[in-house]
KEKE-3310 file (N, C-alpha, C; in steps of 0.2 Angstrom, whole numbers, plus 5000, padded with zeros to 4 digits):
npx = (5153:5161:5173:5187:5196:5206:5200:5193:5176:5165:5148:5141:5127:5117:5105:5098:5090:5079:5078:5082:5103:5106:5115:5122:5131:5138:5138:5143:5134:5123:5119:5118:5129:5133:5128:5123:5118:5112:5109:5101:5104:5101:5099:5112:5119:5125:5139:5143:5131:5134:5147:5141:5133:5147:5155:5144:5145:5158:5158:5149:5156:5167:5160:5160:5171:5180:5189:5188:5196:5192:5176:5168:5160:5150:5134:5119:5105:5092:5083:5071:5074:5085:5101:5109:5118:5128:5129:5121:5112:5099:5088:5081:5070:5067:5080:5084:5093:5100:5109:5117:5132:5134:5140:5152:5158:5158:5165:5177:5180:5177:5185:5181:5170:5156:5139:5124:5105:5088:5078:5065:5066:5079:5075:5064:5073:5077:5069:5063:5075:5080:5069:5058:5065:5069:5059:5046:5042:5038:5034:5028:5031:5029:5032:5025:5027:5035:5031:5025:5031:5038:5044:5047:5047:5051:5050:5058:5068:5075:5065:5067:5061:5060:5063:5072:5061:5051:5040:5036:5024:5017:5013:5003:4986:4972:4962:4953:4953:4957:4969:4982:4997:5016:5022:5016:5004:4985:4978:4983:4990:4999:4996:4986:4987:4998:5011:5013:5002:4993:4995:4992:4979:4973:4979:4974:4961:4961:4963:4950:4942:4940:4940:4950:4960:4972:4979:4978:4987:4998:4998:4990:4997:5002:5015:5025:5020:5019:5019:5015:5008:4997:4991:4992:4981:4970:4969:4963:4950:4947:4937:4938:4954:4953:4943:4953:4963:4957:4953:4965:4970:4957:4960:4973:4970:4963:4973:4984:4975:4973:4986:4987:4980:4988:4999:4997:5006:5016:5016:5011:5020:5020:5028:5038:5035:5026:5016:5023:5020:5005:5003:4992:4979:4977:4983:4970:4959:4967:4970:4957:4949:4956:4954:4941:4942:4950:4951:4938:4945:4958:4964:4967:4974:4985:4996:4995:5005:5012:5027:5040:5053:5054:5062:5074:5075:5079:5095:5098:5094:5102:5112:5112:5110:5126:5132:5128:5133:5147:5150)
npy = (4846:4861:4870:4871:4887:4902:4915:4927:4924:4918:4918:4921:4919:4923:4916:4922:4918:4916:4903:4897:4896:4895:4894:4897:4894:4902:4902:4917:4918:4914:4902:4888:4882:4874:4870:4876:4871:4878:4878:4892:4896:4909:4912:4908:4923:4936:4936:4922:4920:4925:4921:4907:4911:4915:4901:4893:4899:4895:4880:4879:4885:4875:4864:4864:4863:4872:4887:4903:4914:4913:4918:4934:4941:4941:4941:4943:4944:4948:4945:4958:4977:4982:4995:4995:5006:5006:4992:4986:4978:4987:4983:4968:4957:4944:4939:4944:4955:4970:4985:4977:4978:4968:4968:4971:4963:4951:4954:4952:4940:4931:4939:4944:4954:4959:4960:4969:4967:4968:4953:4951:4958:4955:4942:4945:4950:4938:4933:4944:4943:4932:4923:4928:4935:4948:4954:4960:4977:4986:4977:4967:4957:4946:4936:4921:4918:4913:4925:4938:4944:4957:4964:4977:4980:4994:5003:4996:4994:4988:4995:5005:5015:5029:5029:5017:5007:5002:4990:4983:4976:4964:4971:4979:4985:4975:4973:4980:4980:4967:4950:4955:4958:4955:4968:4976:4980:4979:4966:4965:4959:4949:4945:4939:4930:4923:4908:4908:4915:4906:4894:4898:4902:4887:4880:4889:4884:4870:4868:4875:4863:4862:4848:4840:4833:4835:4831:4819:4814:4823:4823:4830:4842:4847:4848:4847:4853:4857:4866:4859:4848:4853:4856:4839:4837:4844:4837:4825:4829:4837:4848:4861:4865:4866:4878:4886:4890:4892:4904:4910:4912:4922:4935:4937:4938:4951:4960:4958:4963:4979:4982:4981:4991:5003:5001:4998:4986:4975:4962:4952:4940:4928:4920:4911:4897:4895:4896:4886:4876:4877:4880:4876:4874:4888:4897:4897:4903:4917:4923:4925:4932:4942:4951:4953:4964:4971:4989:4991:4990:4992:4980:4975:4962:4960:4949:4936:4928:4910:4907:4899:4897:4895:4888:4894:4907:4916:4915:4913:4927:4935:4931:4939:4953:4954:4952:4963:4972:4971:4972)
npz = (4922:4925:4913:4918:4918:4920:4919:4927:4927:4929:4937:4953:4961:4977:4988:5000:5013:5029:5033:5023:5015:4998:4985:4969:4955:4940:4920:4910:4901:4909:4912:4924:4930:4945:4962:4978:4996:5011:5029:5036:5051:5061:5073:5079:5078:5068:5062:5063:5051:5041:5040:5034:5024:5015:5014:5008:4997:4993:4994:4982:4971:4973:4970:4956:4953:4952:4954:4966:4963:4949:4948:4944:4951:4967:4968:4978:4986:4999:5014:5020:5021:5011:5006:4993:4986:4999:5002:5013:5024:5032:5041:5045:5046:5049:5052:5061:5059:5059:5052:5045:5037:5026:5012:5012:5024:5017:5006:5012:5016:5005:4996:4983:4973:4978:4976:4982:4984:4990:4991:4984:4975:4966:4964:4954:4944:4941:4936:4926:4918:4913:4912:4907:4896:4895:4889:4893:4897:4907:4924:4936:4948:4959:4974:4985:4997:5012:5018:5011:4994:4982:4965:4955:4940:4928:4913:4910:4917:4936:4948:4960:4970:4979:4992:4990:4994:4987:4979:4991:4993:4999:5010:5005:5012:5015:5020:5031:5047:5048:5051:5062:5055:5057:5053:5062:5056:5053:5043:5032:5016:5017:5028:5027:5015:5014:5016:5032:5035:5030:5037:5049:5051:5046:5059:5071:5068:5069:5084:5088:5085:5071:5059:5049:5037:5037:5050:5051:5044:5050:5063:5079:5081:5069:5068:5058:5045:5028:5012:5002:5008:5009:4996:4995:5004:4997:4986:4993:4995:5006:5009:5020:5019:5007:5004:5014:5005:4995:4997:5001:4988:4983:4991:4984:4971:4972:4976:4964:4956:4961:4961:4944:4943:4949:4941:4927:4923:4909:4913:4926:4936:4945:4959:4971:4987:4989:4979:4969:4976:4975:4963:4953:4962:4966:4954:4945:4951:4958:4942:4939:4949:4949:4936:4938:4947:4944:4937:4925:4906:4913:4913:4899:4888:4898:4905:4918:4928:4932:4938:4932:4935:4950:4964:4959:4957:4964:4966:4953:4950:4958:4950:4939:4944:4947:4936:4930:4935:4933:4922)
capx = (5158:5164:5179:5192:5197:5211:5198:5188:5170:5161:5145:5137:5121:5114:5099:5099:5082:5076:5079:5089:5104:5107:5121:5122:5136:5131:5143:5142:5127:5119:5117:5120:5133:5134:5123:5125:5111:5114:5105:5103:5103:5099:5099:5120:5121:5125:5145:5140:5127:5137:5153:5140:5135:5153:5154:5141:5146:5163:5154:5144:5161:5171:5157:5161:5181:5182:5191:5185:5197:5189:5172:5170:5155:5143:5126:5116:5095:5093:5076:5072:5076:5094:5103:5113:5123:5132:5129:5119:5104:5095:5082:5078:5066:5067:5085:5086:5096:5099:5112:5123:5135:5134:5144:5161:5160:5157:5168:5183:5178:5177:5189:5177:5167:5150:5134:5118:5100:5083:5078:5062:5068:5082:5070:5062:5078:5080:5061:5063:5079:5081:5064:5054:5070:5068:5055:5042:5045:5035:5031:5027:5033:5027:5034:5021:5034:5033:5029:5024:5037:5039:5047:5046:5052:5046:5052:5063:5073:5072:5063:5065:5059:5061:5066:5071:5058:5046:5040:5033:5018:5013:5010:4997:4982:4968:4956:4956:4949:4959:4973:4989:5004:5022:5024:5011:4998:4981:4974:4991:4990:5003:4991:4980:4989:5006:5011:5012:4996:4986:4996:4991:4974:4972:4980:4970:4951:4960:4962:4941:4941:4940:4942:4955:4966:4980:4979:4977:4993:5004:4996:4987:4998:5001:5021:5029:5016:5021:5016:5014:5002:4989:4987:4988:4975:4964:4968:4959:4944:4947:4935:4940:4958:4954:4942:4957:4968:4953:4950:4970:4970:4954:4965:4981:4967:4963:4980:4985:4970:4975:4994:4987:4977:4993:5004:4997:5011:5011:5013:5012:5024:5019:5033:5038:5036:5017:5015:5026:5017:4997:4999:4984:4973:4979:4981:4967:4956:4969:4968:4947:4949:4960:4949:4934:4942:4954:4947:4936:4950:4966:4969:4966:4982:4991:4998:4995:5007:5016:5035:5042:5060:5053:5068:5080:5073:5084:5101:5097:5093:5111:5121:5110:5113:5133:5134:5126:5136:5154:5149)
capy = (4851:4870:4869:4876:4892:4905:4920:4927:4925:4915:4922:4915:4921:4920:4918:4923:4916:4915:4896:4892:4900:4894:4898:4895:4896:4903:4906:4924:4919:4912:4894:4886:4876:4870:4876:4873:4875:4875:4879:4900:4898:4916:4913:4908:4929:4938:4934:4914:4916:4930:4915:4901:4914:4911:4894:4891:4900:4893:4876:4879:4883:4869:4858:4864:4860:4880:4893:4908:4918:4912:4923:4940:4946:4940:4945:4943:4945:4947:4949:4964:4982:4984:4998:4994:5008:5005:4987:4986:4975:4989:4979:4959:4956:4938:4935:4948:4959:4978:4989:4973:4978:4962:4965:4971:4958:4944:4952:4949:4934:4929:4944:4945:4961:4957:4965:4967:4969:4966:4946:4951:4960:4950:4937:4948:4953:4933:4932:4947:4944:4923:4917:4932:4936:4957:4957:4966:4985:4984:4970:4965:4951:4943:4930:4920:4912:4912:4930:4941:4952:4958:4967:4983:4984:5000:5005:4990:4996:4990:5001:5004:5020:5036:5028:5011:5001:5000:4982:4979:4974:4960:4977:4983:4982:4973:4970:4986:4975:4962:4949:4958:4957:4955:4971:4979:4983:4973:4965:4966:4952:4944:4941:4935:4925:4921:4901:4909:4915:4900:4888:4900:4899:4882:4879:4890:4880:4865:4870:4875:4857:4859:4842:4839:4826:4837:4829:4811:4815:4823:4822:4834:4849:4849:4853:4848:4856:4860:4869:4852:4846:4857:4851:4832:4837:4845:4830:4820:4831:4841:4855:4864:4867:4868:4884:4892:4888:4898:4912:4916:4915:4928:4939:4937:4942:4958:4962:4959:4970:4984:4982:4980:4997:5008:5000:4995:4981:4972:4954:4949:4936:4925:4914:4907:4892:4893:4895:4881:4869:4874:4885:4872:4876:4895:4901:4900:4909:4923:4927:4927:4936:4948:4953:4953:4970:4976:4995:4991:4991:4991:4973:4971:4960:4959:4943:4933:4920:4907:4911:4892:4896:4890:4889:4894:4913:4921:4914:4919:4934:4937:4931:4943:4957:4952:4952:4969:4977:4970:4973)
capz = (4925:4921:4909:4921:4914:4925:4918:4929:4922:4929:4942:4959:4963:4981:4989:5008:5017:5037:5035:5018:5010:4992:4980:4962:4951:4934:4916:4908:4897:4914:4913:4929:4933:4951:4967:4985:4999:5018:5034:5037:5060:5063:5082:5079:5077:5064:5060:5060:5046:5035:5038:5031:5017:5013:5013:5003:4990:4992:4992:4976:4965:4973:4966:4950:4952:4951:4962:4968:4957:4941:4950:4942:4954:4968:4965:4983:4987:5006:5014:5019:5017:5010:5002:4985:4987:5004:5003:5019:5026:5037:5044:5040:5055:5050:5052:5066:5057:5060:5049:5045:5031:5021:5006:5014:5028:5012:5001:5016:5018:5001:4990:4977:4974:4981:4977:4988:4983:4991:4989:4979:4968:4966:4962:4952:4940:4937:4931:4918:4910:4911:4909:4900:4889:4894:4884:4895:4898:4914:4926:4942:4951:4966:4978:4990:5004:5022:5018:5003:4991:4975:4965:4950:4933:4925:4908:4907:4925:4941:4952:4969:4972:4983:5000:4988:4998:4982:4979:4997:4989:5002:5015:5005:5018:5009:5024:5036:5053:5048:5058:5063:5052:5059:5052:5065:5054:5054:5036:5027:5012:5020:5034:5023:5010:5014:5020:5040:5037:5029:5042:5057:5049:5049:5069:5075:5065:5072:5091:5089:5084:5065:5054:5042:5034:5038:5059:5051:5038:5053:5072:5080:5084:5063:5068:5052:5037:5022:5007:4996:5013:5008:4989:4996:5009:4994:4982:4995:4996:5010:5009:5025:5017:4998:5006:5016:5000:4989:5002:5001:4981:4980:4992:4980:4965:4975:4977:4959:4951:4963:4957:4937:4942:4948:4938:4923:4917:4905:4914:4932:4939:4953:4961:4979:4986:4993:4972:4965:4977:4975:4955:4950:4964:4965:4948:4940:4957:4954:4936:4939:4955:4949:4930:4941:4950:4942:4935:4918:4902:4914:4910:4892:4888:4903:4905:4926:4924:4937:4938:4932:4937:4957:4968:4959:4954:4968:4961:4943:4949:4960:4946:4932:4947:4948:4927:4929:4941:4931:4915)
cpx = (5160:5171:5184:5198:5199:5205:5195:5180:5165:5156:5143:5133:5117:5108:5097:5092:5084:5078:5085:5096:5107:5110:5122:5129:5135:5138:5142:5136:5121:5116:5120:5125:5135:5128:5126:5120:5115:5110:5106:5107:5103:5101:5106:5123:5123:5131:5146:5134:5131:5143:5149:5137:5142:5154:5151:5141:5152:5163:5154:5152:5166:5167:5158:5168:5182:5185:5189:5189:5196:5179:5175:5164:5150:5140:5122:5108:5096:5084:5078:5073:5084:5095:5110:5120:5128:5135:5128:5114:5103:5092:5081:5075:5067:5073:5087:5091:5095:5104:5118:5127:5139:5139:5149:5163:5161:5166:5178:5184:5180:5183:5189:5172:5158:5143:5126:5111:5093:5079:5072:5062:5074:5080:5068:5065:5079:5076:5062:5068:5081:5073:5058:5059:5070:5064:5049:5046:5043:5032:5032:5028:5032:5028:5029:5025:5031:5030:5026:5028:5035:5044:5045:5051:5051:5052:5059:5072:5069:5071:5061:5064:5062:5068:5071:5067:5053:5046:5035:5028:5013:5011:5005:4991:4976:4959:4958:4956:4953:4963:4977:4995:5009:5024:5022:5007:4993:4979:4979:4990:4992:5001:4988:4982:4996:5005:5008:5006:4989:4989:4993:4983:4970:4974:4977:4961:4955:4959:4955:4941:4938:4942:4944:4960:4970:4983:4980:4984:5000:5003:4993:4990:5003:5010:5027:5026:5020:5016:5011:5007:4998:4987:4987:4982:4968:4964:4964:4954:4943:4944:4936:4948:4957:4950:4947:4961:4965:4954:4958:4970:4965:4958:4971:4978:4967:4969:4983:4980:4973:4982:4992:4983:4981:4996:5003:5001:5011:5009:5016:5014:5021:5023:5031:5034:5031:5017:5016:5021:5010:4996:4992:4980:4970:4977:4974:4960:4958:4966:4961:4947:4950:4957:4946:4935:4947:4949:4944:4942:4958:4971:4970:4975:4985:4987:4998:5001:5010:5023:5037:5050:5060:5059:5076:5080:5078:5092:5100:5098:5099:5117:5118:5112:5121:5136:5134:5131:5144:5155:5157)
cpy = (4857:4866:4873:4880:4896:4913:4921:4929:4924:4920:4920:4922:4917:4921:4916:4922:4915:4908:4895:4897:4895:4900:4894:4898:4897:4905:4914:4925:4914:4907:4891:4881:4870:4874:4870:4874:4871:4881:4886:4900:4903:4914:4910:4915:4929:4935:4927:4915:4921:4925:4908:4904:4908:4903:4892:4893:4897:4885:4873:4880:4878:4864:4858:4864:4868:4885:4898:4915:4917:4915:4929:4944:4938:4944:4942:4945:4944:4950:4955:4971:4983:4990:4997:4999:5006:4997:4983:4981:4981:4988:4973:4957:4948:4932:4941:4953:4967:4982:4983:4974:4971:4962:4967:4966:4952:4946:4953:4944:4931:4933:4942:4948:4957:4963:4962:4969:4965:4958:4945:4954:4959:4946:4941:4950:4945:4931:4936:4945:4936:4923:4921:4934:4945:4957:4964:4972:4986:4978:4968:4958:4950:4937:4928:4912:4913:4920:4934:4949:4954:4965:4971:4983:4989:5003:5002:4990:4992:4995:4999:5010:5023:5035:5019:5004:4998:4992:4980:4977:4971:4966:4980:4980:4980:4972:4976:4984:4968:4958:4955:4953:4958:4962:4977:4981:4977:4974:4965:4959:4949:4942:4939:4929:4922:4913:4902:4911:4910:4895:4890:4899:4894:4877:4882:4886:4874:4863:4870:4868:4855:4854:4843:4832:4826:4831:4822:4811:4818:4825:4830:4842:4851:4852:4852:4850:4857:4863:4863:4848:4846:4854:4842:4833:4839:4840:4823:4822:4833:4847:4861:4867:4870:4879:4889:4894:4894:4901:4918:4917:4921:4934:4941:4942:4948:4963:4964:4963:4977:4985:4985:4989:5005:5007:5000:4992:4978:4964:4955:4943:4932:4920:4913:4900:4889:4894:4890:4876:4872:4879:4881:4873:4882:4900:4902:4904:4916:4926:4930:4932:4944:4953:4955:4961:4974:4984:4990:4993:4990:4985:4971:4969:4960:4952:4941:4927:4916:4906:4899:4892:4894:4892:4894:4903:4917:4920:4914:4925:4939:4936:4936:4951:4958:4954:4959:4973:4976:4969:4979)
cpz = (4921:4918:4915:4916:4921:4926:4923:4925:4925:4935:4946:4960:4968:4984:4997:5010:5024:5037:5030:5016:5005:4987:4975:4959:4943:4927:4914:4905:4903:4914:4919:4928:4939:4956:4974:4988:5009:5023:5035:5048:5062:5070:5083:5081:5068:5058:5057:5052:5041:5033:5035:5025:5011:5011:5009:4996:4988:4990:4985:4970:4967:4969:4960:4947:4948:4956:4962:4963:4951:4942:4948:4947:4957:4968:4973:4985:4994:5007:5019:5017:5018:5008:4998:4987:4993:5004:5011:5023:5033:5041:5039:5048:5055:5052:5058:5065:5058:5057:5050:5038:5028:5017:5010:5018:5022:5009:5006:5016:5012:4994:4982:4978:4973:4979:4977:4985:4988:4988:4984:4974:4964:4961:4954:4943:4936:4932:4924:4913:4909:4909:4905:4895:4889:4889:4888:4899:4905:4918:4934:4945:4958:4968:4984:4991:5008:5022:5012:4998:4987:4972:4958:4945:4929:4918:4907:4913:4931:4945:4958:4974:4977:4991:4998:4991:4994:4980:4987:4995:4995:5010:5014:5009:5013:5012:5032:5044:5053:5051:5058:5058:5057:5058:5056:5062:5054:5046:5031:5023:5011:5025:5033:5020:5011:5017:5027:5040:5037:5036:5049:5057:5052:5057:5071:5074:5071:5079:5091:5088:5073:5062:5049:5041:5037:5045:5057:5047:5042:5060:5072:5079:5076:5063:5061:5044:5035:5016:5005:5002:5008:5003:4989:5001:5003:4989:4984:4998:5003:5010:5015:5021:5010:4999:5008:5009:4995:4991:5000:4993:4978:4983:4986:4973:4967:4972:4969:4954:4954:4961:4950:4937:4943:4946:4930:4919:4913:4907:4922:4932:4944:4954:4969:4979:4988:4985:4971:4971:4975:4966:4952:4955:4966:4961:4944:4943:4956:4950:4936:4942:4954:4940:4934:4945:4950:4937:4925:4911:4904:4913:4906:4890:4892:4906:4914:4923:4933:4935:4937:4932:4948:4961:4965:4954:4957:4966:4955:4945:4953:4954:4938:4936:4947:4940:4927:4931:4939:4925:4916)
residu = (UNK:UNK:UNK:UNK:UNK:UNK:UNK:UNK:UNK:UNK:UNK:UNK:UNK:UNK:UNK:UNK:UNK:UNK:UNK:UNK:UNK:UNK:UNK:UNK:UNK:UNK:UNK:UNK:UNK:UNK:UNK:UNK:UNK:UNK:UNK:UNK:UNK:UNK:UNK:UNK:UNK:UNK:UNK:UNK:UNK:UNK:UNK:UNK:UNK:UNK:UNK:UNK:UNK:UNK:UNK:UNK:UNK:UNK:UNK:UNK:UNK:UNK:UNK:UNK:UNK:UNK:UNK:UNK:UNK:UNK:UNK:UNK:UNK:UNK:UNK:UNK:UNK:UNK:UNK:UNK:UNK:UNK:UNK:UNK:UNK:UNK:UNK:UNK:UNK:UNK:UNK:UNK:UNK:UNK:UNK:UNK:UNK:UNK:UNK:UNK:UNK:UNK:UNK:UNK:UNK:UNK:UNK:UNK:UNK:UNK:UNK:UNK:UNK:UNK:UNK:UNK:UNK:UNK:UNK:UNK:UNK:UNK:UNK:UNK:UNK:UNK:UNK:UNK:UNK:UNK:UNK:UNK:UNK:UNK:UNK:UNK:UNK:UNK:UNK:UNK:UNK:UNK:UNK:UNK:UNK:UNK:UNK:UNK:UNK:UNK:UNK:UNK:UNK:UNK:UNK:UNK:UNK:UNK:UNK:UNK:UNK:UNK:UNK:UNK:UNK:UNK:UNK:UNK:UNK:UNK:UNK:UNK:UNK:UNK:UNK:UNK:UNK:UNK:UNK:UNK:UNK:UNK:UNK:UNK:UNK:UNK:UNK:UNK:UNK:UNK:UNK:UNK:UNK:UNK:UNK:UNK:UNK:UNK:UNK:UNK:UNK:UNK:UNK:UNK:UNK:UNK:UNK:UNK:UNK:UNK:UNK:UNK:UNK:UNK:UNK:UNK:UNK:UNK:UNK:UNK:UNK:UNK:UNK:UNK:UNK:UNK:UNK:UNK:UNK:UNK:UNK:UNK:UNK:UNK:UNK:UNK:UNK:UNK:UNK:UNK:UNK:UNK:UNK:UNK:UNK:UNK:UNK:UNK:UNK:UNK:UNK:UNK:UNK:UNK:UNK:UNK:UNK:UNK:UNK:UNK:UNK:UNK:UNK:UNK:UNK:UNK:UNK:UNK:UNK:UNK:UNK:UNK:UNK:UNK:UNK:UNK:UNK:UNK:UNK:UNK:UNK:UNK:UNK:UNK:UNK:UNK:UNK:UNK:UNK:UNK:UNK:UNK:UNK:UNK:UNK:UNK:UNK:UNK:UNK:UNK:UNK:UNK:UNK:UNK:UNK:UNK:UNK:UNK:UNK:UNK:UNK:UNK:UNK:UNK:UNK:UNK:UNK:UNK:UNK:UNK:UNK:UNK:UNK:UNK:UNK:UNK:UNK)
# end
């Protein structure tokens, strides 16, 4: 348990997703102490998921026998494109969201100064300065979930460039003929490599009448997969999946050479939750993939690595956003 203390100090760091949101409660030196996690329902409206926000963060510090005015700053990651300054989400096509001002409706809700960033970068913020130590000056972070983010740290800042939308990374097109992305372009390496793309993948081989484990492991129409699936399907010699599995990690190389050739950072990141379940089938196609074409010399020493903060990267990265912002 947190030592109950009247101070405000303490920091919650949340993590707004299409399905989950998750809230963490963190001390000054960002060691967790409590979390919460509750269903997003997007199709309730807007007002229901910004009031289970709340909740959940109010949740996450009652579990630690804390009240809300012993919070000095939430810190918040939304997908999407937000703006920091006003505290907006613009557009979140996932949560159906369109110019919903996020922090002021929270910090009614909760009267505690709220602040909003984009969820990859977000993530992003918890990777450099909890689990690399700020050590790197530059570095690229990359999340592979239901879709594909990332985020920019450049000269030991996040960077969110011109329009702040910098980071979209999973929009670069990789495949010009490619599928269609959600985002309307074709060949996006989010329609290549993301979870939605390997599952949509695999449903359409098995409609042609493709064979796999998967159908033996959850019936024909495959309606509960998961990430974790796929590496029990290729643990038991599934070569139909282990193929789509490789096909999306030589993509992700792609992506990551072309990254290490306009950015040259010094370490690439790679988290999300299609990561944490296949980094052993994944990683080591990547790194290859991604030497193999990135420009001669632009890689020497930069680090690929797999992000081992997992789930819990988005709330790091709100409560090192919240520390930041009430310094």
């Amino acid at each position: 348990m947190a030592e109950a203390n009247s101070k405000a100090e303490y920091l919650v760091g949340v993590d707004l997703g299409g399905t989950k949101i998750l809230a963490g409660v963190f001390t000054p030196s960002l060691k967790i102490v409590g979390r919460s996690k509750m269903s997003t329902k997007p199709e309730r409206g807007t007002s229901t998921v910004i009031e289970r926000v709340a909740r959940c963060v109010q949740d996450a510090v009652d579990e630690c026998d804390l009240d809300l005015k012993q919070v000095r700053g939430v810190g918040i990651g939304s997908p999407g494109a937000v703006d920091p300054e006003s505290g907006k989400v613009m557009f979140a096509g996932n949560l159906g969201w369109k110019d919903v001002s996020l922090k002021k409706e929270l910090e009614k809700q909760l009267e505690v100064p709220v602040f909003l960033g984009n969820d990859c970068n977000v993530c992003t913020l918890g990777v450099h300065e909890v689990e690399l130590e700020s050590k790197p000056r530059n570095m690229v972070g990359i999340f592979l979930g239901t879709g594909i983010g990332g985020g920019l740290i450049i000269e030991g800042k996040p960077f969110s460039g011109f329009n702040r939308t910098a980071g979209e990374v999973g929009h670069m097109v990789l495949e010009v003929n490619g599928p269609k992305c959600t985002c309307g372009n074709r060949g996006c390496w989010e329609a290549l490599s993301s979870r939605s793309a390997l599952f949509r993948q695999i449903l359409e081989a098995v409609k042609d009448g493709q064979k796999t484990v998967l159908t033996e492991m959850l019936g024909s129409d495959l309606k509960d997969l998961r990430s974790g699936d796929l590496r029990k399907a290729i643990k038991q010699g599934d070569k139909f999946v282990e193929h789509i599995v490789e096909e999306a990690a030589k993509y992700t190389g792609i992506a990551v050479a072309n990254l290490i050739n306009v950015l040259s950072p010094e370490v690439v990141v790679i988290g999300g939750g299609l990561m944490d379940a296949l980094e052993n089938e994944m990683l080591s196609v990547i790194i290859e993939c991604a030497r193999e074409h990135a420009f001669p010399g632009s890689d020497k020493g930069v680090k690929i690595l797999a992000s081992k903060l997992g789930d819990d990267a988005g709330i790091t990265g709100g409560a090192v956003l919240a520390r930041k912002e009430t310094k």
